[in-house]
C-alpha positions as CSV (number, residue, x, y, z in Angstrom):
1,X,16.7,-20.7,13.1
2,X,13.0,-21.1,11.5
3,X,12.7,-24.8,13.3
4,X,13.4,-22.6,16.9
5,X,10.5,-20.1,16.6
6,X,7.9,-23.1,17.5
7,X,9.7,-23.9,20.3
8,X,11.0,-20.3,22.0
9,X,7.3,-19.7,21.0
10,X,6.3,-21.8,23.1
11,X,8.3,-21.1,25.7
12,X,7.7,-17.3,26.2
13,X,3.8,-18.3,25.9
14,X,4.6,-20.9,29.3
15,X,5.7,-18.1,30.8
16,X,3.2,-15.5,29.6
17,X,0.5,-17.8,31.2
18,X,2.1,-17.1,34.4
19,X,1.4,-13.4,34.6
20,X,-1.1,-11.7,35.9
21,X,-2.6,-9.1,33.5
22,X,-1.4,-5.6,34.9
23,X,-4.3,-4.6,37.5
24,X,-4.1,-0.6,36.4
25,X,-4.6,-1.4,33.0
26,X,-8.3,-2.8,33.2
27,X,-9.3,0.9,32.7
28,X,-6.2,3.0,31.8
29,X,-6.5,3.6,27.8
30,X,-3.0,5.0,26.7
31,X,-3.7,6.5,23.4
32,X,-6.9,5.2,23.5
33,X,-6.4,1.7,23.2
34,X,-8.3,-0.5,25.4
35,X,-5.3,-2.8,27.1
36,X,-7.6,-5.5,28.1
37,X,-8.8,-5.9,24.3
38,X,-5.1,-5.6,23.4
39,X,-4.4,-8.5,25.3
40,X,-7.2,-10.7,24.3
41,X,-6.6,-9.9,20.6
42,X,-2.8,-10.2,20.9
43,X,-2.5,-14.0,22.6
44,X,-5.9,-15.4,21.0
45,X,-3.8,-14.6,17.5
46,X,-0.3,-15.8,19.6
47,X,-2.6,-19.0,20.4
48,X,-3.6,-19.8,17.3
49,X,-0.2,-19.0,15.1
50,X,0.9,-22.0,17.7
51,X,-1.5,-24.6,16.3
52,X,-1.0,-23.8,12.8
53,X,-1.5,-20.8,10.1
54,X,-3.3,-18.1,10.6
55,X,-6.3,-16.9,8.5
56,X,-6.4,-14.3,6.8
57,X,-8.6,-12.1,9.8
58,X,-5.9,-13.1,11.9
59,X,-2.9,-12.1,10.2
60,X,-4.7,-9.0,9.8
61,X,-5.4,-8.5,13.4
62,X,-2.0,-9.3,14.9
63,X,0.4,-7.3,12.3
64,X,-2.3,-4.2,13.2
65,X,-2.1,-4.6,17.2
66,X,1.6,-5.6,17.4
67,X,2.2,-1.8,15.3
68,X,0.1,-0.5,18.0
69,X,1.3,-2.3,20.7
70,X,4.7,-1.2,19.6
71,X,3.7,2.9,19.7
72,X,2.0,2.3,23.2
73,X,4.6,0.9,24.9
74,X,6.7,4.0,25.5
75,X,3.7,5.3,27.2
76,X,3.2,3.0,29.4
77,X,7.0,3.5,30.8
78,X,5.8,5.0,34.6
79,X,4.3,0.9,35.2
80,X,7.1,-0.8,35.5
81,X,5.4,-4.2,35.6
82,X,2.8,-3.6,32.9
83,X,5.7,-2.8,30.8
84,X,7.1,-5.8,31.8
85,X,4.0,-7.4,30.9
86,X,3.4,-5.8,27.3
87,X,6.6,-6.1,26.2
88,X,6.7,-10.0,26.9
89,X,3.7,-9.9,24.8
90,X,4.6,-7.4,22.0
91,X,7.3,-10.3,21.8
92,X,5.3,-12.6,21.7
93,X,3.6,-11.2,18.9
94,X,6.2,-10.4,16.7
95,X,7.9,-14.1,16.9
96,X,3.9,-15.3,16.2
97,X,3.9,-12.8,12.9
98,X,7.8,-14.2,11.9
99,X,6.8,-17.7,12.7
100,X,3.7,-17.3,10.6
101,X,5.1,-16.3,7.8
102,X,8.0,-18.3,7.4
103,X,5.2,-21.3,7.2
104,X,3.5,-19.0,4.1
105,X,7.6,-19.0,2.0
């Protein structure tokens, strides 16, 4: 199953890269997280758990975002696409995390 992750990895970020970042959520805040720096955080860490380990700062950052991803996306319910959109790349995130640390056992 571990040999997979790289691959559906991979896949889900192919099709990640063809969405278009929700265009309500440049300056809607649900629970006062900024979405745009949600997404930037999110896939720079989903990048670079594709190449390789992550550091330390990394790790850090996507185990903290995915939790809040993961609270906000309930709120987010009435967009249909940005929850389309967030979801793809809360799972994104959590195959990154699971990916990551079966390279650390």
């Amino acid at each position: 199953m571990a040999e997979a992750k790289p691959d559906q990895l991979a896949r889900l970020w192919d099709e990640f890269m063809t969405l278009r970042f929700p265009p309500g959520f440049y300056q809607r805040e649900p629970a006062g997280a900024c979405m745009v720096m949600m997404d930037t955080m999110l896939a720079g860490c989903v990048s670079s758990a594709m190449d390789g380990p992550l550091d330390d700062r990394r790790g850090e950052v996507l185990h903290a975002r995915t939790a809040v991803l993961e609270e906000i996306l309930p709120l987010i319910g009435d967009d249909e696409y940005a929850s389309t959109y967030f979801t793809h790349l809360h799972g994104m995130a959590v195959l990154a995390a699971e990916l990551d640390a079966a390279r650390g056992d």
